[in-house]
mmCIF file of the protein (N, C-alpha, C, O) and its ligand, coordinates in Angstrom:
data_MODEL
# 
_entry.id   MODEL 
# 
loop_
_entity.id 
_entity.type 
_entity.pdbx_number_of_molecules 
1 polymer     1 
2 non-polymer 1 
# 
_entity_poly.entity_id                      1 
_entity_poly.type                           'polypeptide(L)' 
_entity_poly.nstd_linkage                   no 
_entity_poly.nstd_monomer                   no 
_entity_poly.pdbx_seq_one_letter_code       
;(UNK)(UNK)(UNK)(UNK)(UNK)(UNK)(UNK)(UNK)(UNK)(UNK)(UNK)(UNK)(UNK)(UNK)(UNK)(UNK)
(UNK)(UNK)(UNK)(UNK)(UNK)(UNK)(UNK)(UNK)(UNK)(UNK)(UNK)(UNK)(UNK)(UNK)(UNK)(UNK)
(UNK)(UNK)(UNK)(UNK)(UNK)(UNK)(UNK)(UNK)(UNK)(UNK)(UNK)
;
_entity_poly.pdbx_seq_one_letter_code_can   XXXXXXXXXXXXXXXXXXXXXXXXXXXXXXXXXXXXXXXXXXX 
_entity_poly.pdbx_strand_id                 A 
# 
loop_
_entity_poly_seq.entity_id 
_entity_poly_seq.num 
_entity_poly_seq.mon_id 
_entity_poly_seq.hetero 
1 1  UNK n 
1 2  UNK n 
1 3  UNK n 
1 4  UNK n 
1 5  UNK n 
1 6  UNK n 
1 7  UNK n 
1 8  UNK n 
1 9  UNK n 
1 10 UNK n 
1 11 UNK n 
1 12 UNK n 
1 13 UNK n 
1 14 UNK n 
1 15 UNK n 
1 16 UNK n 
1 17 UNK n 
1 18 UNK n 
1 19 UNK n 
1 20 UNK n 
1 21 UNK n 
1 22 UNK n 
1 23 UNK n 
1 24 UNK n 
1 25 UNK n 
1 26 UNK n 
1 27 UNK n 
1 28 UNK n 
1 29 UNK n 
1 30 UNK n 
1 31 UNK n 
1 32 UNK n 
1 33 UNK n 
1 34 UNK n 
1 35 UNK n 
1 36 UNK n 
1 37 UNK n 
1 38 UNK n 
1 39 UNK n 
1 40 UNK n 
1 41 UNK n 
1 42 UNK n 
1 43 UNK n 
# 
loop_
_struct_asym.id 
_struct_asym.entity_id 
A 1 
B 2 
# 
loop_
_chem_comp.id 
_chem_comp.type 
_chem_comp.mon_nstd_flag 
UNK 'L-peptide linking' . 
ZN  non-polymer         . 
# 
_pdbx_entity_nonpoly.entity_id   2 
_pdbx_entity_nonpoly.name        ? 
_pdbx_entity_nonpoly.comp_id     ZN 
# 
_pdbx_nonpoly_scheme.asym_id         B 
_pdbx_nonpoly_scheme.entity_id       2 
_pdbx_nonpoly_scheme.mon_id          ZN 
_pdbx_nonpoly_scheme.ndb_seq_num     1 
_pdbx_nonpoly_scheme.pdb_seq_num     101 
_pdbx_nonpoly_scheme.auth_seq_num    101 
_pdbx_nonpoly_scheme.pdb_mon_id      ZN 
_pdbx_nonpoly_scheme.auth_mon_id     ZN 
_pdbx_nonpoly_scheme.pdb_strand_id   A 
_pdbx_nonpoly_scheme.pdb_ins_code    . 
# 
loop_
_atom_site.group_PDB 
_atom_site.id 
_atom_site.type_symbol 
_atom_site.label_atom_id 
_atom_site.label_alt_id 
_atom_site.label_comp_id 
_atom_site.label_asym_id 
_atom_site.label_entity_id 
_atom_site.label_seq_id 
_atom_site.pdbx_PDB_ins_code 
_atom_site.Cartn_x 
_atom_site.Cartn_y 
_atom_site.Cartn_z 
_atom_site.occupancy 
_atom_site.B_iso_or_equiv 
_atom_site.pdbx_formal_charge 
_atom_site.auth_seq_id 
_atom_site.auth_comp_id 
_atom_site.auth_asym_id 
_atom_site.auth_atom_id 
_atom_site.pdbx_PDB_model_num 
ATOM   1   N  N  . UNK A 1 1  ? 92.340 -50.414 -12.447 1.00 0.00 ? 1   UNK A N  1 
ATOM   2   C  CA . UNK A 1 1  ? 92.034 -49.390 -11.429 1.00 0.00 ? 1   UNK A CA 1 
ATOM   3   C  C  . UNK A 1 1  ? 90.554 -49.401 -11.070 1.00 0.00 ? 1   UNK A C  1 
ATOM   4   O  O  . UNK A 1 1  ? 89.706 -49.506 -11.957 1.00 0.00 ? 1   UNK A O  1 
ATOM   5   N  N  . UNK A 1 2  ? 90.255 -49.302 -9.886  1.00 0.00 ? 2   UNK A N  1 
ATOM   6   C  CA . UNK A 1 2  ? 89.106 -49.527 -9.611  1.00 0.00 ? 2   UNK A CA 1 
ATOM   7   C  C  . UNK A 1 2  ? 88.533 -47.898 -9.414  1.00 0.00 ? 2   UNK A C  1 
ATOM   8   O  O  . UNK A 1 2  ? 88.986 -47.179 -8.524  1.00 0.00 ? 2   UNK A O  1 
ATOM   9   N  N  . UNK A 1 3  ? 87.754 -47.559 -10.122 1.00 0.00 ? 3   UNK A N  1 
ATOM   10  C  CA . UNK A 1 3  ? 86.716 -46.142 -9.650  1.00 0.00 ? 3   UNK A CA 1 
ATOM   11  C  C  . UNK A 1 3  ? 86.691 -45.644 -8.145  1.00 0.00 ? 3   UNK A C  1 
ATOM   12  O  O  . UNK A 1 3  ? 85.996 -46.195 -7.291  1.00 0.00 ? 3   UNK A O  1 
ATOM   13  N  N  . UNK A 1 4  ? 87.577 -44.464 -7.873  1.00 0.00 ? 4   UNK A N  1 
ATOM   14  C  CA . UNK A 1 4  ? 86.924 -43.961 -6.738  1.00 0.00 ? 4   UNK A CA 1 
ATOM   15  C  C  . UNK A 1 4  ? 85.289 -43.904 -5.757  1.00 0.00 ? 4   UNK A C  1 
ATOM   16  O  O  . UNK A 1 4  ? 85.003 -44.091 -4.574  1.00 0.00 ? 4   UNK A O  1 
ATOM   17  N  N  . UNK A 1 5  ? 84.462 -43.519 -7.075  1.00 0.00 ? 5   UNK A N  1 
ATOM   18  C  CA . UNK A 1 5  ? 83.139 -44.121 -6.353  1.00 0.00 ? 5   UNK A CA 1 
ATOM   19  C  C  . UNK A 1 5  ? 82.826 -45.358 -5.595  1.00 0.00 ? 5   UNK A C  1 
ATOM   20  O  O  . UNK A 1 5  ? 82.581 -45.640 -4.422  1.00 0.00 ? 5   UNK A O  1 
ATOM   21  N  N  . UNK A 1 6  ? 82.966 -46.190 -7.093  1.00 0.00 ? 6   UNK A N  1 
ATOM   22  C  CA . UNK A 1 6  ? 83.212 -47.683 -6.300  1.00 0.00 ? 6   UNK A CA 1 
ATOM   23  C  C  . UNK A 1 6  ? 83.963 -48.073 -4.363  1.00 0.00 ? 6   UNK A C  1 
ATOM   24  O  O  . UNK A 1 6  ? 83.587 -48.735 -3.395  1.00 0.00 ? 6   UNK A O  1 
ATOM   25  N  N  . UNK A 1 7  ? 84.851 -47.408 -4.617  1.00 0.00 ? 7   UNK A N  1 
ATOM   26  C  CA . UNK A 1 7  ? 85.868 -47.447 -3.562  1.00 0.00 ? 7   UNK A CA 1 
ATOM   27  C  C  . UNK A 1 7  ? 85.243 -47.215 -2.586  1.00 0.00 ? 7   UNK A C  1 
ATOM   28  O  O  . UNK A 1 7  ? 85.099 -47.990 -1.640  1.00 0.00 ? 7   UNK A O  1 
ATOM   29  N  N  . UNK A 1 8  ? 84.717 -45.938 -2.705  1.00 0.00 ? 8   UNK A N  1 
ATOM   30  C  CA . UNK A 1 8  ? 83.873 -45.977 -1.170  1.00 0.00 ? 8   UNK A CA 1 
ATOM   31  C  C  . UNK A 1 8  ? 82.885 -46.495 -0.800  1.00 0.00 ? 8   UNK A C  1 
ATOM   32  O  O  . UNK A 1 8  ? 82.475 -46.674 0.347   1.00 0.00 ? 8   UNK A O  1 
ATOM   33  N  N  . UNK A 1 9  ? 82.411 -46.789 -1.872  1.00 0.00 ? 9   UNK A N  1 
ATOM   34  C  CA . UNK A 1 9  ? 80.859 -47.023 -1.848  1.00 0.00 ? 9   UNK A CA 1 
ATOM   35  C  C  . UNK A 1 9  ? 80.809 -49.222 -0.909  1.00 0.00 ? 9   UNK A C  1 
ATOM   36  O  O  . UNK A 1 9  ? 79.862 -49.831 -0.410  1.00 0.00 ? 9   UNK A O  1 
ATOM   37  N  N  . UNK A 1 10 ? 82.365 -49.663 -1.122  1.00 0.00 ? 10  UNK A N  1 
ATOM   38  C  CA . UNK A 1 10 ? 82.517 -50.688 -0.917  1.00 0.00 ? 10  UNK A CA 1 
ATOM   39  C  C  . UNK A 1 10 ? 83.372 -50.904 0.652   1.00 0.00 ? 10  UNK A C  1 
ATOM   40  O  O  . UNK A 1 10 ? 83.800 -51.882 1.266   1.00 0.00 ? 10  UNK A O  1 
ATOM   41  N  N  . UNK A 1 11 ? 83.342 -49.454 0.883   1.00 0.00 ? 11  UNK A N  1 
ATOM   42  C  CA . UNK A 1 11 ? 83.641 -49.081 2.632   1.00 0.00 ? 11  UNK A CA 1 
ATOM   43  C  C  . UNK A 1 11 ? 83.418 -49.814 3.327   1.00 0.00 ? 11  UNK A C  1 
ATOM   44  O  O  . UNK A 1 11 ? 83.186 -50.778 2.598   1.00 0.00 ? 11  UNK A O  1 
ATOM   45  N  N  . UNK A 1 12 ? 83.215 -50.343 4.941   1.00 0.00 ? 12  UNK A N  1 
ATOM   46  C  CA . UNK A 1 12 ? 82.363 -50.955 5.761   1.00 0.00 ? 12  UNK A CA 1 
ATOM   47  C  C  . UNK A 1 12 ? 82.295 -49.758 6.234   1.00 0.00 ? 12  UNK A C  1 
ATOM   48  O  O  . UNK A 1 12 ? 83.158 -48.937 6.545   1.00 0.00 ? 12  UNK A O  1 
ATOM   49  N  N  . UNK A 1 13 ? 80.373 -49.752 6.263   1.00 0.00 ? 13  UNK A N  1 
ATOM   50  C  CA . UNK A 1 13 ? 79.560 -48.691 6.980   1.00 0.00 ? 13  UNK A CA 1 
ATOM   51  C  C  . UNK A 1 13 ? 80.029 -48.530 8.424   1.00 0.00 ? 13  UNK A C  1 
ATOM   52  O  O  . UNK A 1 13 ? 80.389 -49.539 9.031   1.00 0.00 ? 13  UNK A O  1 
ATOM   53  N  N  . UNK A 1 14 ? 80.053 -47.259 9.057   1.00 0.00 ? 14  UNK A N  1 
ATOM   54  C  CA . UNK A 1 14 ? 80.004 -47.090 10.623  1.00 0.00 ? 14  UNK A CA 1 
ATOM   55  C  C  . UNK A 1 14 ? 78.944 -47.493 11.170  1.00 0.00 ? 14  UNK A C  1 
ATOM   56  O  O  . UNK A 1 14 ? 77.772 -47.536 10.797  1.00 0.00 ? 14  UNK A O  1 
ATOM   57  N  N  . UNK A 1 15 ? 79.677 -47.900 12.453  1.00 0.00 ? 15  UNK A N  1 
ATOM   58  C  CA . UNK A 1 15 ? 78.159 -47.908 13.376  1.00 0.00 ? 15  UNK A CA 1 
ATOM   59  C  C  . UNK A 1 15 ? 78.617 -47.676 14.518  1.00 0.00 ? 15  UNK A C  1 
ATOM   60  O  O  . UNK A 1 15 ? 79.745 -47.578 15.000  1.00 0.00 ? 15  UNK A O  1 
ATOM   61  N  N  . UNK A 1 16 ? 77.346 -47.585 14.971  1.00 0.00 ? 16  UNK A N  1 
ATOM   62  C  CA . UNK A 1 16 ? 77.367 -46.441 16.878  1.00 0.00 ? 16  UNK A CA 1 
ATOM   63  C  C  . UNK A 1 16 ? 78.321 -47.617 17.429  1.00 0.00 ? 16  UNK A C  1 
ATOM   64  O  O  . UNK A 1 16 ? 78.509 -48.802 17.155  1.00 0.00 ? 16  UNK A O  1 
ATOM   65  N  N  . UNK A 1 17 ? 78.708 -46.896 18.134  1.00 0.00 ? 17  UNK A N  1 
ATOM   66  C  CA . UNK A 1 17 ? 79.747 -47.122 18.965  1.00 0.00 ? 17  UNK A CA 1 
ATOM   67  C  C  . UNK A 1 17 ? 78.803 -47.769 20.673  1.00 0.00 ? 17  UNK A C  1 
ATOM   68  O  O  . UNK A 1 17 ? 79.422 -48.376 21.547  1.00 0.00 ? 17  UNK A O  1 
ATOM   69  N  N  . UNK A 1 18 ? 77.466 -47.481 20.760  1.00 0.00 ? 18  UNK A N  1 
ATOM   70  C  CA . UNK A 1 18 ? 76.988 -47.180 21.527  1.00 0.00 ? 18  UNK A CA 1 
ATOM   71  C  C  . UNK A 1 18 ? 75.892 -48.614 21.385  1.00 0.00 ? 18  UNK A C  1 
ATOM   72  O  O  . UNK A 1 18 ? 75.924 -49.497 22.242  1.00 0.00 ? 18  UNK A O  1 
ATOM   73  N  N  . UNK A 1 19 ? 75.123 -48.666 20.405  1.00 0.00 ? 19  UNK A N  1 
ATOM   74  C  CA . UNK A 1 19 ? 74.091 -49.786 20.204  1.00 0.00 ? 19  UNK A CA 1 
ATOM   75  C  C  . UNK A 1 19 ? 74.816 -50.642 18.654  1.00 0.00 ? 19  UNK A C  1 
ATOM   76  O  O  . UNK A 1 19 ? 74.183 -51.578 18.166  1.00 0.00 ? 19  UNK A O  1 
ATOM   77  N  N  . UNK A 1 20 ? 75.778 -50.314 18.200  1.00 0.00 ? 20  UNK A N  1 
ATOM   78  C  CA . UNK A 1 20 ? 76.431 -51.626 17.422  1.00 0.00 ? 20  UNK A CA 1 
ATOM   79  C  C  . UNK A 1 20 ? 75.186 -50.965 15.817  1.00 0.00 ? 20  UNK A C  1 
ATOM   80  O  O  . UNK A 1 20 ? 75.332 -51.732 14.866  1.00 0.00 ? 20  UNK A O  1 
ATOM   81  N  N  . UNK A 1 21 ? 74.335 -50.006 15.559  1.00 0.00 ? 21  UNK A N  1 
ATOM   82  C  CA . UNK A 1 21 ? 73.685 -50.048 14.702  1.00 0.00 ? 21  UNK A CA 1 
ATOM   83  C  C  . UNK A 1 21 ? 74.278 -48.989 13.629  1.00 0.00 ? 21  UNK A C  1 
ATOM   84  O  O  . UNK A 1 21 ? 74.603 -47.825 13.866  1.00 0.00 ? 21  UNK A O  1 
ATOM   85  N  N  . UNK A 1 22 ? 74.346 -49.750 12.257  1.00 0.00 ? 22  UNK A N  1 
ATOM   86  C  CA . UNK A 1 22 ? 74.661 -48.831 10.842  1.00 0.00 ? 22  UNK A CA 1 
ATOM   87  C  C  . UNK A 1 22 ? 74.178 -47.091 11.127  1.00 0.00 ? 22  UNK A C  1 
ATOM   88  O  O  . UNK A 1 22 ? 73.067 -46.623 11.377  1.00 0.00 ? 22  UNK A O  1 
ATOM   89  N  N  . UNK A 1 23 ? 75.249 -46.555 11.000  1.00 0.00 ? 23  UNK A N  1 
ATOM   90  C  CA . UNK A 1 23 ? 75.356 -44.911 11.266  1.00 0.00 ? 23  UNK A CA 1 
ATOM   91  C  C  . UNK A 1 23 ? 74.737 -44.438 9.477   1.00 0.00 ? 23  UNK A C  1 
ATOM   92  O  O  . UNK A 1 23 ? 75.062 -45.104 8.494   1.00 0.00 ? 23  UNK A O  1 
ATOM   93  N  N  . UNK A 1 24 ? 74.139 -43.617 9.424   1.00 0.00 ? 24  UNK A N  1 
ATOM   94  C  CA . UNK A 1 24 ? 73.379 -43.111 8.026   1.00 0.00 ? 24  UNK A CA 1 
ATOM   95  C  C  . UNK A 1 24 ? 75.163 -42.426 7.494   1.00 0.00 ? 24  UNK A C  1 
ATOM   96  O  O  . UNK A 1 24 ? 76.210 -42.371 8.140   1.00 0.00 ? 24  UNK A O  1 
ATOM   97  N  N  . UNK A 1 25 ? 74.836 -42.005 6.084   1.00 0.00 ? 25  UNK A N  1 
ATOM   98  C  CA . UNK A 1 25 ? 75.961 -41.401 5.238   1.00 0.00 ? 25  UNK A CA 1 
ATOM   99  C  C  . UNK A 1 25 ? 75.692 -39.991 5.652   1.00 0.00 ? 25  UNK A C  1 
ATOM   100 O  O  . UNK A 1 25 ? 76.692 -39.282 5.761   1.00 0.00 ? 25  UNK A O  1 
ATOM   101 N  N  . UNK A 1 26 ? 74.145 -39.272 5.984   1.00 0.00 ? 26  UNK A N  1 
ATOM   102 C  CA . UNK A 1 26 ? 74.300 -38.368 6.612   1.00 0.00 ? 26  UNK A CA 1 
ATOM   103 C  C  . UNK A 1 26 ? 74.909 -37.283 7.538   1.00 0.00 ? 26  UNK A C  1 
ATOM   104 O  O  . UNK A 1 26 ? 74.904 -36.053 7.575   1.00 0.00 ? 26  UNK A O  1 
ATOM   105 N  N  . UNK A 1 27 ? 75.561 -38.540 8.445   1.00 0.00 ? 27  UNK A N  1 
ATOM   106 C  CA . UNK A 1 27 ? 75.784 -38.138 9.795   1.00 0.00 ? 27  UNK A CA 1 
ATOM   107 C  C  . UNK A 1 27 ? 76.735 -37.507 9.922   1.00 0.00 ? 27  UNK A C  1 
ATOM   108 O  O  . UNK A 1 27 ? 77.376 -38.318 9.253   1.00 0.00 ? 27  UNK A O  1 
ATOM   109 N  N  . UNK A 1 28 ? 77.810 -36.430 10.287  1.00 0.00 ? 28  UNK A N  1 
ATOM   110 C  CA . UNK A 1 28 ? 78.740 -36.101 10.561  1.00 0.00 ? 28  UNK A CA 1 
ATOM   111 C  C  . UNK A 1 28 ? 80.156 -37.168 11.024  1.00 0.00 ? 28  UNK A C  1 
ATOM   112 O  O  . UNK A 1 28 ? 80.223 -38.020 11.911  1.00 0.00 ? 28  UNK A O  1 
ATOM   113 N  N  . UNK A 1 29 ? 81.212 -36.699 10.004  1.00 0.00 ? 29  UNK A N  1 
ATOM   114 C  CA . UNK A 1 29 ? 82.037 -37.767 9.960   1.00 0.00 ? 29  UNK A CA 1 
ATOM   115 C  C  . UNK A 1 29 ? 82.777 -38.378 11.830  1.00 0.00 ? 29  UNK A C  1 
ATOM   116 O  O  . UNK A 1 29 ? 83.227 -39.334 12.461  1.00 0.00 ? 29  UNK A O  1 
ATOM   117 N  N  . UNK A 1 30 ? 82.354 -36.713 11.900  1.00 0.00 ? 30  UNK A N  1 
ATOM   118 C  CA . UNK A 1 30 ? 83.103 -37.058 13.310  1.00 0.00 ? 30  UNK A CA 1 
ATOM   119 C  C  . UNK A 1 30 ? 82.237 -37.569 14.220  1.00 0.00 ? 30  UNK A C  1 
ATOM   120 O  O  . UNK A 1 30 ? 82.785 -37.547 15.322  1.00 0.00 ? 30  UNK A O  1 
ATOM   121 N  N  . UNK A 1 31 ? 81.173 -38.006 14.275  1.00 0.00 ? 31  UNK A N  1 
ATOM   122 C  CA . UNK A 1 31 ? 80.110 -38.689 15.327  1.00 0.00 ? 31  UNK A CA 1 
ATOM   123 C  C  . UNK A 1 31 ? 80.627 -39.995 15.236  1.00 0.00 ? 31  UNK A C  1 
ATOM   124 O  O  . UNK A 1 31 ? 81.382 -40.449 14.375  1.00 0.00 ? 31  UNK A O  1 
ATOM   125 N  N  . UNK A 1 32 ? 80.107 -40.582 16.278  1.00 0.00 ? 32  UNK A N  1 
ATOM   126 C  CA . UNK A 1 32 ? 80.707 -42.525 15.972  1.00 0.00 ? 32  UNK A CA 1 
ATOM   127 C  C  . UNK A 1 32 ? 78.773 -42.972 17.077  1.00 0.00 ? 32  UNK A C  1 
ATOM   128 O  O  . UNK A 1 32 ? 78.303 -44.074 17.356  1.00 0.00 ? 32  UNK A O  1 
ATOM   129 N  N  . UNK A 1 33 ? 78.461 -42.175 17.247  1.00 0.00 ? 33  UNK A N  1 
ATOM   130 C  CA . UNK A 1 33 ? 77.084 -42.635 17.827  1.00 0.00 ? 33  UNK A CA 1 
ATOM   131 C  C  . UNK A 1 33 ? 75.928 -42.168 17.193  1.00 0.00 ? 33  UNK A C  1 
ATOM   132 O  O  . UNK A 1 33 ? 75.923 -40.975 16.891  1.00 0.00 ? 33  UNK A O  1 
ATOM   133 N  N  . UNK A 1 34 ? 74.396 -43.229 16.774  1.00 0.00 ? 34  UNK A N  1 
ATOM   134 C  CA . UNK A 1 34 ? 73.817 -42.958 15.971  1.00 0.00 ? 34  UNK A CA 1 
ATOM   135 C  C  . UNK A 1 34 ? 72.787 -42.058 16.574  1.00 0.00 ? 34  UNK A C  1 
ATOM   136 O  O  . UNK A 1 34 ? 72.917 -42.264 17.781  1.00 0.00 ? 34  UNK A O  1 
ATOM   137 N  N  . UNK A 1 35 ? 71.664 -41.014 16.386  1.00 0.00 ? 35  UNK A N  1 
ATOM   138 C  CA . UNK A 1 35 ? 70.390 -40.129 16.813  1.00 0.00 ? 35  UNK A CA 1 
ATOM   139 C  C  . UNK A 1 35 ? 69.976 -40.422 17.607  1.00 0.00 ? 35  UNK A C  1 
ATOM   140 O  O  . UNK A 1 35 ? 69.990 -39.619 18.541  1.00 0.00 ? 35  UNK A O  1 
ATOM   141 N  N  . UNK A 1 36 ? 69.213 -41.962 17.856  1.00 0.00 ? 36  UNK A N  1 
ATOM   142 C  CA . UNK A 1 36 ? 68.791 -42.385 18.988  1.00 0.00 ? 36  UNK A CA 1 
ATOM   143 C  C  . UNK A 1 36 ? 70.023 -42.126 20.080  1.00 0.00 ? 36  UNK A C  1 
ATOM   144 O  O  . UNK A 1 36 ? 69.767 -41.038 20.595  1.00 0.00 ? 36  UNK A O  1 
ATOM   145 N  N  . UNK A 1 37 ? 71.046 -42.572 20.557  1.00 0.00 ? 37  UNK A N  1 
ATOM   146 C  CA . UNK A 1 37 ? 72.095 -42.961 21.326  1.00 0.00 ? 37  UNK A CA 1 
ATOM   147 C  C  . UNK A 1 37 ? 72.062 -41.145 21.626  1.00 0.00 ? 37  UNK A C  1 
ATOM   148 O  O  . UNK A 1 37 ? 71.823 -40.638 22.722  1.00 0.00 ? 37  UNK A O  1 
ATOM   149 N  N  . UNK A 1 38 ? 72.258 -40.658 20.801  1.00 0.00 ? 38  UNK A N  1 
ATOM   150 C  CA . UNK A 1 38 ? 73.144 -38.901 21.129  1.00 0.00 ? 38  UNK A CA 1 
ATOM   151 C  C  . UNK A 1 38 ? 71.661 -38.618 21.718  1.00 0.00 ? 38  UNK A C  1 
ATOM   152 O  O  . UNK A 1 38 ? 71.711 -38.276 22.900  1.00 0.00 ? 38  UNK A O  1 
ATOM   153 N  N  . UNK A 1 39 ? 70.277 -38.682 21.147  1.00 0.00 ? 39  UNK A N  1 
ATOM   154 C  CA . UNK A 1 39 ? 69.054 -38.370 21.739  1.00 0.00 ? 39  UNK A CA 1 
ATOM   155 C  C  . UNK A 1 39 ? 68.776 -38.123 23.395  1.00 0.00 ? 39  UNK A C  1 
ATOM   156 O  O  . UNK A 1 39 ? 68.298 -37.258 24.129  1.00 0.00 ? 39  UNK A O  1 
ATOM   157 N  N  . UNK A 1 40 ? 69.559 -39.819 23.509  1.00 0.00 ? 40  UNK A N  1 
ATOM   158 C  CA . UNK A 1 40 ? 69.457 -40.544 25.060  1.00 0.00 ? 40  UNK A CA 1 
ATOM   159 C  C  . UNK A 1 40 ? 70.337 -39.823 25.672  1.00 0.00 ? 40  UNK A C  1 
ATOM   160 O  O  . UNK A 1 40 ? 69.974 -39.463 26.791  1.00 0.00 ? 40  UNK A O  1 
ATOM   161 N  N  . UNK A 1 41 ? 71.328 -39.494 25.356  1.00 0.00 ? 41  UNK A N  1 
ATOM   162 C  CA . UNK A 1 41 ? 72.547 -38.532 26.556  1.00 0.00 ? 41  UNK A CA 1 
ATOM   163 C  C  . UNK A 1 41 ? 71.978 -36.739 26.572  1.00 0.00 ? 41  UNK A C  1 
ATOM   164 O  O  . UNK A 1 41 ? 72.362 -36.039 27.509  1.00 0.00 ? 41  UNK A O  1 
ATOM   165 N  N  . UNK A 1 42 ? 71.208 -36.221 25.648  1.00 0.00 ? 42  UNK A N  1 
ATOM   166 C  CA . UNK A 1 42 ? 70.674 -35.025 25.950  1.00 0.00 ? 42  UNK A CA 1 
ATOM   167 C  C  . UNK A 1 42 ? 69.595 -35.519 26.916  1.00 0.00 ? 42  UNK A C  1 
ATOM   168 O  O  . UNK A 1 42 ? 69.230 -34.475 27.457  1.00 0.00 ? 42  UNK A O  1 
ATOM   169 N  N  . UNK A 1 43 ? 69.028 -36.311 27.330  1.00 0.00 ? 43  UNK A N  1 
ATOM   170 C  CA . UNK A 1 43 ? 68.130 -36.244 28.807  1.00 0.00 ? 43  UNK A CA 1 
ATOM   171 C  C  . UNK A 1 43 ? 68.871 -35.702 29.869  1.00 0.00 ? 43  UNK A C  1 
ATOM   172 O  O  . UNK A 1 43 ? 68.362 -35.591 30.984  1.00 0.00 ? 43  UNK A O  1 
HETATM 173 ZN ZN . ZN  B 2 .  ? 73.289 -46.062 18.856  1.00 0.00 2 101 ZN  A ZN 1 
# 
């Protein structure tokens, strides 16, 4: 059995949907676009 930690930790990271770049573990699960990208659409 492999460790739950492990498990996720061996995920493939998200990334924006928007510029193709690794989304932080931070981010809200439900975002798919990274700070910069969401930054650029509040102009
Ligand atoms: Zn982006």
């Amino acid at each position: 059995m492999i460790p739950v930690s492990v498990f996720y930790r061996n995920l493939p990271l998200k990334t924006c949907v928007n510029c193709g770049c690794t989304l932080e573990e931070q981010h809200e699960s439900y975002l798919h676009e990274c700070e910069r990208c969401m930054n650029e659409k509040e102009e």
